[in-house]
ROBASE-191427 format. One record per residue (C-alpha): residue number from 1; x negated, y, z; residue in one letter. Coordinates in steps of 0.02 Angstrom, whole numbers, padded with zeros to 5 digits, always signed. Layout:
<atoms>
ATOM    k      xx      yy      zz  r
ATOM  NUM       X       Y       Z  a
...
</atoms>
This chain:
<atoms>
ATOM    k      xx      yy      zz  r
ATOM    1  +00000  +00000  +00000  x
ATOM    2  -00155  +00114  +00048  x
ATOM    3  -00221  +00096  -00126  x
ATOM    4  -00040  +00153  -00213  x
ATOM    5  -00037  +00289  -00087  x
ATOM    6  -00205  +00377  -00175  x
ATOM    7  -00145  +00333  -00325  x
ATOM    8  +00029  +00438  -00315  x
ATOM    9  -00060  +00578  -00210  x
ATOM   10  -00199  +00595  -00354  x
ATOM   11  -00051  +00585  -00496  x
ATOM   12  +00043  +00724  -00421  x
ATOM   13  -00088  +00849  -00338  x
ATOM   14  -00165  +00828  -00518  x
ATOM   15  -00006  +00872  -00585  x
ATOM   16  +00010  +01009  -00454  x
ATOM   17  -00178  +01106  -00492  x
ATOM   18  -00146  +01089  -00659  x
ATOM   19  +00028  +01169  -00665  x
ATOM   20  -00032  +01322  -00588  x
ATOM   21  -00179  +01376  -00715  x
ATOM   22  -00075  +01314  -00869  x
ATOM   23  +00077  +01448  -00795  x
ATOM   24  -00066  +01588  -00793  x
ATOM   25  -00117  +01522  -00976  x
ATOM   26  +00077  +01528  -01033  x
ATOM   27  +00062  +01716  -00989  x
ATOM   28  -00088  +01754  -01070  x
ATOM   29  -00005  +01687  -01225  x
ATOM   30  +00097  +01833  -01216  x
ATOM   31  -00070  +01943  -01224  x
ATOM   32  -00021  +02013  -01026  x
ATOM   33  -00079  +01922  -00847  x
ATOM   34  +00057  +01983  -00765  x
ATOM   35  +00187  +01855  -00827  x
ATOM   36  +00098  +01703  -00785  x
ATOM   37  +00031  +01771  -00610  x
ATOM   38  +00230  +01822  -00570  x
ATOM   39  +00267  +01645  -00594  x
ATOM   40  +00155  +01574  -00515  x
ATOM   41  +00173  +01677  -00348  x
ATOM   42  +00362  +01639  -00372  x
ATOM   43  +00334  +01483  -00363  x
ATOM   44  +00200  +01486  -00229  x
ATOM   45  +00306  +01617  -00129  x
ATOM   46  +00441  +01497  -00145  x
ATOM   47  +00343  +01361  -00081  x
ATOM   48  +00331  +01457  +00078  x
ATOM   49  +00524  +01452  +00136  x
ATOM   50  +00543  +01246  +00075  x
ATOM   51  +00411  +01203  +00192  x
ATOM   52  +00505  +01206  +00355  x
ATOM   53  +00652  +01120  +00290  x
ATOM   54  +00564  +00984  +00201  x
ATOM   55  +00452  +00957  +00343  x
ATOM   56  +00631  +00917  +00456  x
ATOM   57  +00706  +00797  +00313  x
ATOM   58  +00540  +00712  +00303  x
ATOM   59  +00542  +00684  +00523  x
ATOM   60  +00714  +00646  +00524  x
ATOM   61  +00747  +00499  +00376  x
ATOM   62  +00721  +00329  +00399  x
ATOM   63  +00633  +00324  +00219  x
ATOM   64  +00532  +00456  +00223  x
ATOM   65  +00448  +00402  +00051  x
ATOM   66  +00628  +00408  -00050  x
ATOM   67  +00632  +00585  +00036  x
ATOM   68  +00465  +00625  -00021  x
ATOM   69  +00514  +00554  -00222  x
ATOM   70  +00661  +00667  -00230  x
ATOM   71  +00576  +00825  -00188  x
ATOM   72  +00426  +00777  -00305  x
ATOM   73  +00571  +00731  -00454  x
ATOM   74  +00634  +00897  -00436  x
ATOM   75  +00483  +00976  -00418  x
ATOM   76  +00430  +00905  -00579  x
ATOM   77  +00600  +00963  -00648  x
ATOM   78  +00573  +01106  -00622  x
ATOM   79  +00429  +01132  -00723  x
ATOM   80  +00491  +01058  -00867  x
ATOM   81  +00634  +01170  -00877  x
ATOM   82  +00498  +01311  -00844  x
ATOM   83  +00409  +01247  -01017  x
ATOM   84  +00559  +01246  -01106  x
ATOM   85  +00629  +01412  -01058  x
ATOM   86  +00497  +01523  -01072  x
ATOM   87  +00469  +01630  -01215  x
ATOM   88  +00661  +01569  -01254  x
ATOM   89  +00754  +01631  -01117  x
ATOM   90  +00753  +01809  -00990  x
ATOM   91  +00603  +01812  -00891  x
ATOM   92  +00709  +01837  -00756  x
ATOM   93  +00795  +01652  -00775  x
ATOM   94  +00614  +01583  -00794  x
ATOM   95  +00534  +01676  -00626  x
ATOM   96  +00717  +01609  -00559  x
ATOM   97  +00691  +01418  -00614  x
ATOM   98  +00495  +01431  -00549  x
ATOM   99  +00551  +01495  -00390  x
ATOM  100  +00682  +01346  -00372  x
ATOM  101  +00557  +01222  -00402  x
ATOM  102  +00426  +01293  -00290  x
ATOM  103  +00533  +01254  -00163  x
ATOM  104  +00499  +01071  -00146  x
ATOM  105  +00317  +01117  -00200  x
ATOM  106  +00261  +01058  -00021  x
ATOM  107  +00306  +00899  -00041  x
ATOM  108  +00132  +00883  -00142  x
ATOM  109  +00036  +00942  +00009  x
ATOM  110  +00099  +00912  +00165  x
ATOM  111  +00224  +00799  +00117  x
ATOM  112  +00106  +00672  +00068  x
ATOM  113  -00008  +00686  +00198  x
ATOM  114  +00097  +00695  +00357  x
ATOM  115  +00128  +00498  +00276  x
ATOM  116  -00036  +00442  +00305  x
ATOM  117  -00050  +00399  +00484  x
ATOM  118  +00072  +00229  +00485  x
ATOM  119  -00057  +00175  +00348  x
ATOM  120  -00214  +00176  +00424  x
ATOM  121  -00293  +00137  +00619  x
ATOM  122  -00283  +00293  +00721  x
ATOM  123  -00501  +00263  +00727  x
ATOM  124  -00500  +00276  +00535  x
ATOM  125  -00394  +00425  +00544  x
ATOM  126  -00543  +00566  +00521  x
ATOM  127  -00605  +00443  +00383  x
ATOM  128  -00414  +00459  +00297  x
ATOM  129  -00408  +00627  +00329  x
ATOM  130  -00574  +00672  +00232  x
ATOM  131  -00539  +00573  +00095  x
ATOM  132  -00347  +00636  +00072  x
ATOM  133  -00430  +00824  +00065  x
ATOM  134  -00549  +00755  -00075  x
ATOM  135  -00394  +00693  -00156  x
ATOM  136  -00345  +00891  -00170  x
ATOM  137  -00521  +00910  -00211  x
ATOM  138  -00505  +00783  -00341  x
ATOM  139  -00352  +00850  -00420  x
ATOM  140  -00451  +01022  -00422  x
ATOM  141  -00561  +00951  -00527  x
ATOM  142  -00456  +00857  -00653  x
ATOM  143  -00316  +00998  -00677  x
ATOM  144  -00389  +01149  -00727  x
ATOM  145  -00493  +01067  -00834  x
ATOM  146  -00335  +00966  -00908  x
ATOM  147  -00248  +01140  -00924  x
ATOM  148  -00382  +01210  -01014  x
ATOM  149  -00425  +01085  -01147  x
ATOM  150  -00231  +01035  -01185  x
ATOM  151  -00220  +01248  -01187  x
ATOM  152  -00348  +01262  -01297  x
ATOM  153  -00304  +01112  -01410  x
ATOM  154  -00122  +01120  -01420  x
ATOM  155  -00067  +01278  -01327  x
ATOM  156  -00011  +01295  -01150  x
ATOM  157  +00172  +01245  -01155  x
ATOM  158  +00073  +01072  -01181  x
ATOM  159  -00018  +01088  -01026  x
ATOM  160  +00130  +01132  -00930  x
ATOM  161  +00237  +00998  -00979  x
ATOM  162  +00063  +00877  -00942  x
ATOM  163  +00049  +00947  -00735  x
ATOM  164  +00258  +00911  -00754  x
ATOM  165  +00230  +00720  -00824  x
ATOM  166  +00089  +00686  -00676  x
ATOM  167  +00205  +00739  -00531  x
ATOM  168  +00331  +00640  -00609  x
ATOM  169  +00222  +00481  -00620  x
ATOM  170  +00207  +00475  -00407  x
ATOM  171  +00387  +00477  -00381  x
ATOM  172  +00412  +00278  -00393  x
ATOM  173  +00256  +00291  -00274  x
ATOM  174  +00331  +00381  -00131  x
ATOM  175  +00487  +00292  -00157  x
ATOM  176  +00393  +00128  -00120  x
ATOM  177  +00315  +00186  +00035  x
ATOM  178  +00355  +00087  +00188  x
ATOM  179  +00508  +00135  +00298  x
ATOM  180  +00506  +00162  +00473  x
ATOM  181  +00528  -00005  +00554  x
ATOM  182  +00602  +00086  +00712  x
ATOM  183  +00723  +00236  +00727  x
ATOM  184  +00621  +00376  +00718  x
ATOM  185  +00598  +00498  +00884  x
ATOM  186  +00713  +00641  +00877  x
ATOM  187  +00618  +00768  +00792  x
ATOM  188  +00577  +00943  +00879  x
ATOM  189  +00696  +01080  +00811  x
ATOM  190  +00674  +01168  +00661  x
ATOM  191  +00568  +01320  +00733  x
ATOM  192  +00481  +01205  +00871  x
ATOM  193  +00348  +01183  +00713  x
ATOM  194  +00335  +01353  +00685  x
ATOM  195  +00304  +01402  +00877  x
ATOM  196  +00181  +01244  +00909  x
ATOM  197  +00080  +01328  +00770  x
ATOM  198  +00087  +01505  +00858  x
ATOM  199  +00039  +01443  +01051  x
ATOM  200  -00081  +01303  +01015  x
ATOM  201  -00230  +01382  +00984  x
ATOM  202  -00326  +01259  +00897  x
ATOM  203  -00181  +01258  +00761  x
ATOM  204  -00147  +01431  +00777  x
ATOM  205  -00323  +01496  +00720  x
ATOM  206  -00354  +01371  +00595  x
ATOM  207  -00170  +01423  +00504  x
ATOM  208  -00217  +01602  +00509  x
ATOM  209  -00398  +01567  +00452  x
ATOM  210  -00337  +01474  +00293  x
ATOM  211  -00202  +01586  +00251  x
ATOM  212  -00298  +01719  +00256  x
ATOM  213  -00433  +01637  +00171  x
ATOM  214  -00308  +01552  +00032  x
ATOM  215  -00254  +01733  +00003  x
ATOM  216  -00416  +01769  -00064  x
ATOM  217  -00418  +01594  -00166  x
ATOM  218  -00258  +01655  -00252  x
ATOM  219  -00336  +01789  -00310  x
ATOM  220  -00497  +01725  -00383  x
ATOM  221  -00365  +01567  -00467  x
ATOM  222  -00304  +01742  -00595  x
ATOM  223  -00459  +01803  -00590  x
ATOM  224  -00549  +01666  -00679  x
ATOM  225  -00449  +01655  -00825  x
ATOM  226  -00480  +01830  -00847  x
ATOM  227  -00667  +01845  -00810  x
ATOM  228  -00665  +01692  -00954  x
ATOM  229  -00602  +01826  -01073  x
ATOM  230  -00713  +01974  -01016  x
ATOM  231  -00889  +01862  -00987  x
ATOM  232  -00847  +01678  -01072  x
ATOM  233  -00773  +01716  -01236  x
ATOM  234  -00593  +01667  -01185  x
ATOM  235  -00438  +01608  -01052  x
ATOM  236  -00470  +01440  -01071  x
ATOM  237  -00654  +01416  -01027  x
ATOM  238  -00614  +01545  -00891  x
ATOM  239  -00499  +01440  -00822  x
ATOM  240  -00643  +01278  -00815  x
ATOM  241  -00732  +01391  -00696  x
ATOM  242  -00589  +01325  -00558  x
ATOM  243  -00668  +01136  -00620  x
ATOM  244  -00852  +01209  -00584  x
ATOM  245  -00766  +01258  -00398  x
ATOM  246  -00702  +01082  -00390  x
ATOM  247  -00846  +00991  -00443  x
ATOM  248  -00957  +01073  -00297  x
ATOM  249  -00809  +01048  -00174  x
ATOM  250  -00799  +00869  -00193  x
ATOM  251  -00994  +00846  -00172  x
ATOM  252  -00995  +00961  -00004  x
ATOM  253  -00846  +00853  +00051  x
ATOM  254  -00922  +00687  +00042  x
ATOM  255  -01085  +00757  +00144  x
ATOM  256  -01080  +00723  +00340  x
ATOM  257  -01023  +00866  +00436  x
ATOM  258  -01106  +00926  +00592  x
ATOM  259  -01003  +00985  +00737  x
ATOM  260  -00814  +00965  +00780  x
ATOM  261  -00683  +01016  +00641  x
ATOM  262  -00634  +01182  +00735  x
ATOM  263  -00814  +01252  +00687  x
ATOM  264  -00803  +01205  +00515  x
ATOM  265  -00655  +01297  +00480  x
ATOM  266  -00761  +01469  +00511  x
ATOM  267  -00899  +01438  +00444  x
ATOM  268  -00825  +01345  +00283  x
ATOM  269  -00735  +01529  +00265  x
ATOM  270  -00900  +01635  +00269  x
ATOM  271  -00971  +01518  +00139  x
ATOM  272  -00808  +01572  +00045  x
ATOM  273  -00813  +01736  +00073  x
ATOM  274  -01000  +01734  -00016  x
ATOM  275  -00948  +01635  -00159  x
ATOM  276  -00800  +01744  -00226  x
ATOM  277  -00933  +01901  -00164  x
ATOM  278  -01086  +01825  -00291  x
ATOM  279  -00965  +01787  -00411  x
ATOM  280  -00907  +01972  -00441  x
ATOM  281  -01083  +02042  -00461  x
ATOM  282  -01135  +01894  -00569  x
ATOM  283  -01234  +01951  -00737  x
ATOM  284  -01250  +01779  -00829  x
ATOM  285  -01159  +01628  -00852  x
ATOM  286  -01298  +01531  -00738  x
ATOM  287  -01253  +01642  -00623  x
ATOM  288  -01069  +01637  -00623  x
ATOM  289  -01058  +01461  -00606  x
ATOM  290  -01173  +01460  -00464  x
ATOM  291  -01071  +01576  -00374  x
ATOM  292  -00909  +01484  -00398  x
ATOM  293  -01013  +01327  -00354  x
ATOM  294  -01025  +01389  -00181  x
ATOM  295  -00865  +01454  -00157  x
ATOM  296  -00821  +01263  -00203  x
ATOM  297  -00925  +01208  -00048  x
ATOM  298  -00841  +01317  +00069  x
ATOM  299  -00666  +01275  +00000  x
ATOM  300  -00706  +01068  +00019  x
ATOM  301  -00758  +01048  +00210  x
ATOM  302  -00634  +01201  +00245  x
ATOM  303  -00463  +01097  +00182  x
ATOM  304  -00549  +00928  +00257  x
ATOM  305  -00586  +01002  +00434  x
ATOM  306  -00396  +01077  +00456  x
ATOM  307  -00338  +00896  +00392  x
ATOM  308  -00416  +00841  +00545  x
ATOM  309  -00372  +00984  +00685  x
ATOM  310  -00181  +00964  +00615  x
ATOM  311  -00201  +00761  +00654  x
ATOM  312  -00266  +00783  +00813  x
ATOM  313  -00136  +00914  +00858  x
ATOM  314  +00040  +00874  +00805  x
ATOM  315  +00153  +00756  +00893  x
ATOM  316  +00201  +00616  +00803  x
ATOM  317  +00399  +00660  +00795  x
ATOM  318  +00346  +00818  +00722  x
ATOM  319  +00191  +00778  +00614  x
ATOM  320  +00303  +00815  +00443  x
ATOM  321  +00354  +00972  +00514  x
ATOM  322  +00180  +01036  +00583  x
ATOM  323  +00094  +01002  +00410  x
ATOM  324  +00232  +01073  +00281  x
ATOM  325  +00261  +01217  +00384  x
ATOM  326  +00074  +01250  +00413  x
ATOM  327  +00045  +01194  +00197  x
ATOM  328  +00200  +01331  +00174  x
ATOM  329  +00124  +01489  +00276  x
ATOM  330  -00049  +01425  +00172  x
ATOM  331  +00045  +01419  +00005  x
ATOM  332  +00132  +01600  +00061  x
ATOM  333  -00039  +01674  +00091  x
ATOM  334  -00099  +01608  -00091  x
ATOM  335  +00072  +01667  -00166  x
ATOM  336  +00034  +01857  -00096  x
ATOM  337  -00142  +01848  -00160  x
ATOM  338  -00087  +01787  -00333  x
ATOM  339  +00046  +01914  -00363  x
ATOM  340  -00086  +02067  -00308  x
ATOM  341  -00195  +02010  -00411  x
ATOM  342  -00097  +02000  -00574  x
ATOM  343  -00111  +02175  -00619  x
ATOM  344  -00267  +02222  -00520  x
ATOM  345  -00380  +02052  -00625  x
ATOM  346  -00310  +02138  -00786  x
ATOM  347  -00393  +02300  -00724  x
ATOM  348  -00563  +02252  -00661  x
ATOM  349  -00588  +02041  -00618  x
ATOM  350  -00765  +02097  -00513  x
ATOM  351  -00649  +02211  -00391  x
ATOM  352  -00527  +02089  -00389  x
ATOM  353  -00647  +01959  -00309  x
ATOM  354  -00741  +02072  -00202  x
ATOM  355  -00559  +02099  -00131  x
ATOM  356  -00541  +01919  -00124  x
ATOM  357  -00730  +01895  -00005  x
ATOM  358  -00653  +02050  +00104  x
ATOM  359  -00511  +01909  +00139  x
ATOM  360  -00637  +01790  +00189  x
ATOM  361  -00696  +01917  +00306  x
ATOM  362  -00536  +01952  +00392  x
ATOM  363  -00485  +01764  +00386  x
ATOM  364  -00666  +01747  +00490  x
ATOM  365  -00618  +01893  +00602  x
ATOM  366  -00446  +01801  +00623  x
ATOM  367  -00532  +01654  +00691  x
ATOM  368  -00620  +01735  +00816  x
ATOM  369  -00481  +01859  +00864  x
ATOM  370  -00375  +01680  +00877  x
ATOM  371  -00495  +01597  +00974  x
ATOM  372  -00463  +01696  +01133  x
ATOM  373  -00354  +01660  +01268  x
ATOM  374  -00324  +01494  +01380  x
ATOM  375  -00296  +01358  +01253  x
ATOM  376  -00154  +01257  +01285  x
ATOM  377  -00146  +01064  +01274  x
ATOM  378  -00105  +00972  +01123  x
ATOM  379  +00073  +00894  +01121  x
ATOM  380  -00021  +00755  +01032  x
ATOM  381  -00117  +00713  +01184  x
ATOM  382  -00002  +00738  +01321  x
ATOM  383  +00079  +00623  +01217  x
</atoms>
């Protein structure tokens, strides 16, 4: 079951990285960035209000995984009818149909992974954990890079309806995943997620780290395309620079980490922050890549390390909850960073990302600032 599980979370996180690059390349077709950045923070922004209530239908069923395969069908639905309507239809409609679907978009993130425990030994846990955030790492590598070549070949409607076909291929997946074989725990109320991630302060600075942090990351995801047309020669091998990211985040994933998870959520973020800050004063394509090399080797550890604080953290009744809400206020920070930097990339992409390291910075400040105060103990282990 273990080996089906990576197999369905690789199909549709592919699907998922891919959709968003080939939605910035569907507006670029129209000769403007702001287009396919407004859909994609729609959907993103979107993503942020599904969490919570995905998060409680996930704690609550009996068979989680046929939960799970319904949100990813209609997330995947969703992105179809985005493909077919665009260009054919008022924007407005489109923006409306991307928003829709971004609504079960957590499903993808922590909808998958708040499944993982009942497969593996609580000691292999950490193990899990590290190699479900190189599954996102994974993904990171293989979409962008399938949005660009099926942009570039065939044109990005083609690349959309691809990241659509992927999602769509884990839904028999998570429908096969194993029910509970006991009635599950009566789940903590809809906000209890919400306020465990506010007054546990292990969870609480790691969520405001990495939203602050994938606030930035939104921004440099538009920027990239863009830089490709100002420094590459084009959108599409702009966008492969996001595959460069992902190629160095999977390497700094699979390397030991020193120190408990809580630490490598900071420092992950400074390593960030220096990335996106090289990246903007790059002068070659050596350079360039270099630069979003090591923003790829802060992003890795970073998404692996808050795997691990969320695991430790969250109650089991809640663990759906805990994760989708915490993926949502992630995904909400990424949405607000995508849809300022739509018209600002167009503008000047090098400002754009030195706005995007000053987010690293504050998402580092946020740590600290977070890391005060009597910290509380973990519902997990009082459990």
């Amino acid at each position: 079951m273990l080996r089906r599980y990576w197999a369905g979370v690789i199909a549709a996180r592919t699907g998922d990285e891919s959709s968003g690059p080939a939605l910035l390349l569907l507006g670029l077709g129209s000769s403007n960035a702001v287009p396919g950045s407004a859909l994609l923070a729609g959907l993103t922004i979107a993503a942020a209000a599904g969490g919570p209530l995905l998060g409680a239908a996930l704690d609550r069923a009996r068979s989680p995984g046929r939960v799970l395969a319904g949100a990813l069908a209609g997330y995947a639905a969703g992105l179809a009818l985005v493909t077919v309507a665009f260009g054919r239809m008022p924007f407005a409609l489109v923006l409306a149909t991307a928003m829709l679907a971004g609504l079960l978009n957590p499903a993808v993130a922590g909808g998958w992974t708040a499944q993982l425990p009942p497969l593996v030994l609580r000691e292999r846990l950490p193990r899990a954990s590290r190699l479900d955030a190189m599954t996102f790492t994974a993904a990171s590598l293989a979409g962008p890079g399938l949005a660009g070549v099926l942009a570039t070949l065939a044109g990005a409607p083609l690349a959309l309806a691809a990241a659509s076909a992927l999602i769509a291929a884990a839904v028999p997946v998570a429908w096969g995943l194993p029910r509970r074989t006991e009635r599950p725990p009566a789940p903590p109320k809809l906000r209890a997620a919400a306020l465990l991630l506010l007054r546990n302060r292990a969870l609480r600075r790691a969520t405001v780290t990495t939203t602050l942090s994938y606030a930035g990351i939104g921004m440099a995801t538009v920027c990239y395309p863009v830089l490709g047309v100002h420094r590459l020669g084009g959108a599409g091998p702009g966008t492969l620079l996001l595959t460069a990211m992902a190629v160095a985040s999977l390497v700094a994933t699979t390397l030991p980490r020193p120190g408990p998870p809580d630490t490598a959520v900071l420092l992950s973020t400074v390593v960030i922050g220096l990335g996106l800050l090289a990246a903007a004063s790059a002068s070659g394509v050596v350079l360039l890549i270099a630069a979003v090399a090591l923003t790829g080797f802060g992003e890795g550890p970073q998404l692996a390390a808050v795997f691990e604080v969320r695991h430790r953290e969250a109650p089991a009744a809640g663990r759906a909850q805990v994760f989708t809400t915490a993926a949502s206020v992630k995904i909400g920070g990424m949405a607000a960073g995508t849809a300022l930097a739509g018209p600002f990339a167009g503008t000047s992409p090098a400002a754009c990302l030195c706005v995007a390291a000053g987010l690293q910075l504050a998402a580092a400040s946020g740590y600290l600032v977070c890391s005060a105060g009597i910290r509380r103990p973990s519902p997990a282990r009082g459990a």
